[in-house]
C-alpha positions in Angstrom: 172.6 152.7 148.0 169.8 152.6 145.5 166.7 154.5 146.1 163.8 153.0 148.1 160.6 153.1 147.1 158.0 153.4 149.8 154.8 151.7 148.6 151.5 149.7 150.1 152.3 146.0 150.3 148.8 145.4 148.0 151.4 147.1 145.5 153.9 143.7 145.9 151.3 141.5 144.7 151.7 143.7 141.1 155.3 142.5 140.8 154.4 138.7 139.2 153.0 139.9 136.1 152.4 142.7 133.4 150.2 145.3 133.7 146.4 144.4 135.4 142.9 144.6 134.0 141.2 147.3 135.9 137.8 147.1 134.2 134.7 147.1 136.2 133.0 143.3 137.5 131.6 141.4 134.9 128.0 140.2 135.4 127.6 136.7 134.4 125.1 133.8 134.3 126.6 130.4 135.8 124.9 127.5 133.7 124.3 124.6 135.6 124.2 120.5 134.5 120.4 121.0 135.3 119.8 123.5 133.2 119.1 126.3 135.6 120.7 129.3 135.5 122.5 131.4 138.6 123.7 134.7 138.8 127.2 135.9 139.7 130.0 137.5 139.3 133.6 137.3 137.6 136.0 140.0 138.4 137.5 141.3 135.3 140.5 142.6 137.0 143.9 140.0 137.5 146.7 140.8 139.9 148.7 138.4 137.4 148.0 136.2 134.6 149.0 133.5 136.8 146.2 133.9 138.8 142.8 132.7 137.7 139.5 134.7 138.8 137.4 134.1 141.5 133.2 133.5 140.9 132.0 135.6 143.4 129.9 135.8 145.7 132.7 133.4 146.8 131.6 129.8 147.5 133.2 127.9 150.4 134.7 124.5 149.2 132.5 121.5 150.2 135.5 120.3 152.9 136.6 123.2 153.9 138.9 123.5 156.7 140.2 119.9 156.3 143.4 120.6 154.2 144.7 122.1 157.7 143.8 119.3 159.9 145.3 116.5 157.3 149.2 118.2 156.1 152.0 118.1 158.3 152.7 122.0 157.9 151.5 125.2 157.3 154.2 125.2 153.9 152.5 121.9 152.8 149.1 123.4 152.9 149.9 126.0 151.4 151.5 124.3 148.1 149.5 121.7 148.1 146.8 124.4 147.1 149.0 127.0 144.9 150.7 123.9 143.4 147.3 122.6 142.3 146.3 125.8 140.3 149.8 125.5 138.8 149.0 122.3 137.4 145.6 123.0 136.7 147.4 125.7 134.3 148.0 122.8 131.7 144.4 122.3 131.0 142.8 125.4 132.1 144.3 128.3 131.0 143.5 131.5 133.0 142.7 133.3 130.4 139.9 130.9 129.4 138.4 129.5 133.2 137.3 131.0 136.4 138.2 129.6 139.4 135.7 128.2 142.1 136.3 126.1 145.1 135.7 122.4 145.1 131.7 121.7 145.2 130.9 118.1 144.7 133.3 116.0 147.3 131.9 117.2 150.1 133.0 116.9 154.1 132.2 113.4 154.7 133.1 111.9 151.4 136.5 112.5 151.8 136.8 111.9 155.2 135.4 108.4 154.1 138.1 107.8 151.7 141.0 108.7 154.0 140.4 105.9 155.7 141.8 102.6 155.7 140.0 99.4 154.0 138.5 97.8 157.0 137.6 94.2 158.3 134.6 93.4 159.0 135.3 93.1 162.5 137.2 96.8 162.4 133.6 98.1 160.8 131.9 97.3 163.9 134.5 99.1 166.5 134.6 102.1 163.4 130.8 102.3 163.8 130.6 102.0 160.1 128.1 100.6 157.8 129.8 98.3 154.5 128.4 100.9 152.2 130.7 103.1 153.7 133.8 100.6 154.1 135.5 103.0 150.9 138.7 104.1 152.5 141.5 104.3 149.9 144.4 103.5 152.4 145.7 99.8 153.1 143.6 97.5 154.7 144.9 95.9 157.9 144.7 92.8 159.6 142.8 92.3 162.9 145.6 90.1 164.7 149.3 90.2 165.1 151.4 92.9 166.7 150.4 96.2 166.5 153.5 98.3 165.6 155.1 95.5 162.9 151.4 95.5 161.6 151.6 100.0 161.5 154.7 99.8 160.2 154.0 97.0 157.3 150.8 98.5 156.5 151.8 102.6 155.6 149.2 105.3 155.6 150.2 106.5 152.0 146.9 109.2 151.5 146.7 112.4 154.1 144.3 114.5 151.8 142.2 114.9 148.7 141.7 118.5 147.3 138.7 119.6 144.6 139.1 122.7 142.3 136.4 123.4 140.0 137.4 125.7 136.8 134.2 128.0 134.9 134.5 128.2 131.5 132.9 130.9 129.1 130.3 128.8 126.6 128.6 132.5 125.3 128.6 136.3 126.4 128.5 136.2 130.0 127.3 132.6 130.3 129.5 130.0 132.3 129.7 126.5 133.4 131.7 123.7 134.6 134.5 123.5 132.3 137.2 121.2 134.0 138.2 119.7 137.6 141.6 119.7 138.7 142.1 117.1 141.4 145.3 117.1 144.4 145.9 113.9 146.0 148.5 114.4 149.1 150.6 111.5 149.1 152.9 111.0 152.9 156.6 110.9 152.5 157.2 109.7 156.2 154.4 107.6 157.8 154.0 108.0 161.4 152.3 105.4 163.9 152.1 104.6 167.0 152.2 100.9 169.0 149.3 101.6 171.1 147.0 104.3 171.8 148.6 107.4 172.9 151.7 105.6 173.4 155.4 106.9 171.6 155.4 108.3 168.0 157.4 105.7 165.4 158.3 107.2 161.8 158.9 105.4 158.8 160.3 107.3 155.3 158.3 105.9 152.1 160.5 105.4 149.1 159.1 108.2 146.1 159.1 104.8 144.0 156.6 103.3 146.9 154.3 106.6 146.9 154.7 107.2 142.9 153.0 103.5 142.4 150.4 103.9 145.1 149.4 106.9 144.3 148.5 106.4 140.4 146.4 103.7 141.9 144.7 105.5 144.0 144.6 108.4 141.6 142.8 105.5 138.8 140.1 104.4 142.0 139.2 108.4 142.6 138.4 109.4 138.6 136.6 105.9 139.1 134.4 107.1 141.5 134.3 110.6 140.4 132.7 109.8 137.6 130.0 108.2 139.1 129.2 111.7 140.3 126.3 113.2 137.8 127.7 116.5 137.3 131.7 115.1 136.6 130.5 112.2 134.0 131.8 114.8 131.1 134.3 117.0 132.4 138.1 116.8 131.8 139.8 116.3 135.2 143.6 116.7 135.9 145.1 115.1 138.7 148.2 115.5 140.5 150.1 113.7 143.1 151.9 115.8 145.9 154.0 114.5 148.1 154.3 116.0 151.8 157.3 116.7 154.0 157.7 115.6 157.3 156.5 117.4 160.2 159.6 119.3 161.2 160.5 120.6 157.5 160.9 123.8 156.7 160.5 123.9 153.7 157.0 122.3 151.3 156.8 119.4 149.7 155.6 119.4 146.0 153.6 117.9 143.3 155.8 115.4 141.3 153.3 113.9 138.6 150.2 115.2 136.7 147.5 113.6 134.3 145.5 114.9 131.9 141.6 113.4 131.6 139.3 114.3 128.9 136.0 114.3 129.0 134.1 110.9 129.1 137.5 109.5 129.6 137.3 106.8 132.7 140.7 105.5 132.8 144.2 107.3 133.4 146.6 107.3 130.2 150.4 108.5 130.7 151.1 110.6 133.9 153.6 113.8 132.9 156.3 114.2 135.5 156.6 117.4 137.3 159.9 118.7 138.1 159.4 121.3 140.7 161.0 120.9 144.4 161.5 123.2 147.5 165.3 123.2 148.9 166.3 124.6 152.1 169.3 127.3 152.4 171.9 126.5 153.5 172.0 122.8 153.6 173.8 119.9 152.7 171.4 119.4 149.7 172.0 122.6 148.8 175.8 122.5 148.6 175.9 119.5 147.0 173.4 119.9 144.1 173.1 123.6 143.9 176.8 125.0 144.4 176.5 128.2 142.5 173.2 129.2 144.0 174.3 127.8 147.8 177.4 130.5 147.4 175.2 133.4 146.3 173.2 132.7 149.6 176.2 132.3 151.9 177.7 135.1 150.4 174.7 137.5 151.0 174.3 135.8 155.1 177.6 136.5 155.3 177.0 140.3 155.4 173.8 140.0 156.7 175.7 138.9 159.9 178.5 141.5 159.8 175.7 144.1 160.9 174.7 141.9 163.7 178.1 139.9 164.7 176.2 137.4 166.7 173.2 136.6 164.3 172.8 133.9 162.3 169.1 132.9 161.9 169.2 134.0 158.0 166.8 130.7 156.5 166.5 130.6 153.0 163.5 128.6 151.0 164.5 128.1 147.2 161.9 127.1 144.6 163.5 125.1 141.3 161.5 123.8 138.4 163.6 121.3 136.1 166.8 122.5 138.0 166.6 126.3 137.7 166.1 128.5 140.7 163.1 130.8 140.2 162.2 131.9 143.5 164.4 132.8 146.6 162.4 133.6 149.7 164.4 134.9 152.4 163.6 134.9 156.6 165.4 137.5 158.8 164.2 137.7 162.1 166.0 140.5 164.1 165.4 142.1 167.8 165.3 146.0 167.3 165.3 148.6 169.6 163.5 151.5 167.3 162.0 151.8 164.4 164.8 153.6 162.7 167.0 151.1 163.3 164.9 148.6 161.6 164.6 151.3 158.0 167.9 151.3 158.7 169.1 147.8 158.2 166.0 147.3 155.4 167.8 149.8 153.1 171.2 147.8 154.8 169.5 144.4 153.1 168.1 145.7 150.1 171.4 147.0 148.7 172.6 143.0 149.4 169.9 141.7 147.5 170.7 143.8 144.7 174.5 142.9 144.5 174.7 139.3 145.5 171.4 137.7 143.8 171.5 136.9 139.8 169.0 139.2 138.4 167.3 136.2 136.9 166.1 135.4 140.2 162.8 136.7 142.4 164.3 137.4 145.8 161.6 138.2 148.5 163.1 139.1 152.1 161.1 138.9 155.0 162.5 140.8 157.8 160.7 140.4 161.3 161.2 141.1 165.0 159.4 139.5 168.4 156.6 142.5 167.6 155.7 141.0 164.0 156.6 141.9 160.5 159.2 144.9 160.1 159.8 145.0 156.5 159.4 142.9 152.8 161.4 143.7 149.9 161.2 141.7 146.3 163.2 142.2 143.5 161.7 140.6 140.4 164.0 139.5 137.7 165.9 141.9 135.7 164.4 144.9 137.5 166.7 147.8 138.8 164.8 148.7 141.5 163.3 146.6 144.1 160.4 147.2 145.7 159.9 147.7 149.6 157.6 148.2 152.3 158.3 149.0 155.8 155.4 148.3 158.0 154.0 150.9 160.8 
């Protein structure tokens, strides 16, 4: 069994990159469109160059708290966010921008847009003025029955996200350098046939939500740019798509664009091949063979120690094919804390022998009282690193 080191779980967030930055805070003067002049700061320290930094004193994003109400599940919101900044990556590199939360669509904007197009006669029961008839869903007719009419006319967009990106224009002077843009795009549209009545699903084609949502990617730079402060910036956009409500595992982005400045209409869109698959599966087997017997291989053993477990769930992140991430649930009843250290080292010795060391493994091992243990091995590391909670 190979030695386990004992460290702080802030120490885990080290692993994803090479050594940090751990200057003091840099000072800086945020240039705005206006040409006044705010005060902040930008951290000069990085847990990982795949992180950008945060302007602080941090700035909460103009709709706040509605990425939670509008995405199936907590793993959607979750990459619909960490996705973005992915993407973003392409045009803002972190070395170059700062990141800041979304300032200029605020609350009910968005809330606005998420809407469908409405009659006029659906204005008056919405209690809505025309000027604010700008829903970006499909507009649907007054008459004819209600769940042929849900089912015909799909909800295609759940949410909008704004990042704003600071770049550096002189010595500690910043301003709005880029936008980045998530549009969260429904892969199964759910309705009902009358108020508060049963729950009907419908699965949208990715050809269906691809087409759709370029268009309505094309009507939010549109408007965007109507915005004072976003004439002149480049904006990226990316369309996510969503996972039902009872996945697992997150959806993911599957097309980006590229904006310059001044530019008001969308070029070529750049596909992105990233995708979620759950372990063990039958999508799994079929188009990840190798990988699907390295997990069944390591359960396997897993369930020797406890002959009548098998809740091992396994989350695998690919991009263009290649598994870079393996993130592993283990929820277990224990009876002492030793006996928990005890299978930890138990599990980290199988992570060592049965995961290609090309691979991030993390394992999250859990009881009925919370979090017991994590351990991540990073690729081609001999050791992995491990924390025990108290």
């Amino acid at each position: 069994m190979r030695k386990i080191s004992m460290v702080a779980l802030s120490l885990v967030l080290l692993l994803t990159a090479c050594a940090p930055n751990f200057q003091k805070e840099e000072q800086i003067v945020q240039k705005k469109d206006n040409d006044t002049t705010e005060k902040a700061i930008i951290p000069k320290y990085k847990i990982s160059d795949e992180y950008y930094r945060t302007k602080l004193p941090f700035e909460p994003g103009a709709t706040r708290g509605m990425t939670v109400n509008n995405l199936n599940t907590r793993y959607d919101i979750n990459e619909f966010e960490t996705g973005l900044m992915r993407i973003a990556q392409n045009s803002f590199p972190t070395d170059q921008y700062a990141f800041k939360e979304g300032q200029y669509l605020d609350n009910k904007t968005v809330r606005l847009w998420l809407n469908r197009k409405f009659t006029d006669k659906q204005l008056k029961e919405e209690k809505l003025s025309k000027e604010e008839n700008i829903g970006l869903n499909p507009m649907m007719p007054d008459s004819g029955d209600i769940k042929a009419l849900n089912e015909k006319y799909p909800i295609y967009l759940s949410h909008i996200l704004e990042h704003n990106y600071l770049v550096n224009v002189k010595k500690e002077t910043y301003q709005l350098g880029g936008v980045a843009i998530g549009i969260a795009l429904n892969s199964v549209h759910y309705y009902t046939k009358e108020a508060y009545g049963a729950v009907y699903e419908k699965k949208i084609p990715r050809s269906v939500l691809e087409k759709e949502g370029k268009k309505i990617a094309q009507e939010v730079l549109t408007r965007m740019r109507k915005i004072d402060e976003l004439k002149d910036v480049p904006i990226t956009i990316g369309l996510f798509e969503q996972e039902s409500r009872s996945s697992v595992v997150p959806g993911n982005y599957f097309a980006y664009t590229k904006v310059p400045k001044n530019g008001s209409n969308i070029g070529s869109w750049e596909s992105v091949k990233e995708k979620y698959v759950l372990f063990p599966s039958a999508y799994a087997k079929e188009n990840h063979r190798d990988d699907m017997t390295f997990y069944e291989n390591f359960k396997q053993e897993v369930e020797k120690y406890f002959p009548n477990f098998n809740g091992v769930i396994g989350r695998g992140f690919y991009i263009d094919g290649q598994l870079q991430e393996l993130s592993i649930d283990i929820p277990i009843q224990f009876y002492g804390k030793a006996e928990a250290i005890g299978f930890t080292q138990f599990v980290t010795g199988l992570v060592m022998e049965h995961f290609p060391d090309y691979v991030t493994v993390e394992v999250n091992i859990s009881s009925v009282m919370g979090p017991e243990a994590l351990i991540v091995r990073k690729p081609e590391k001999d050791e992995p690193f491990v924390h025990i909670y108290q």
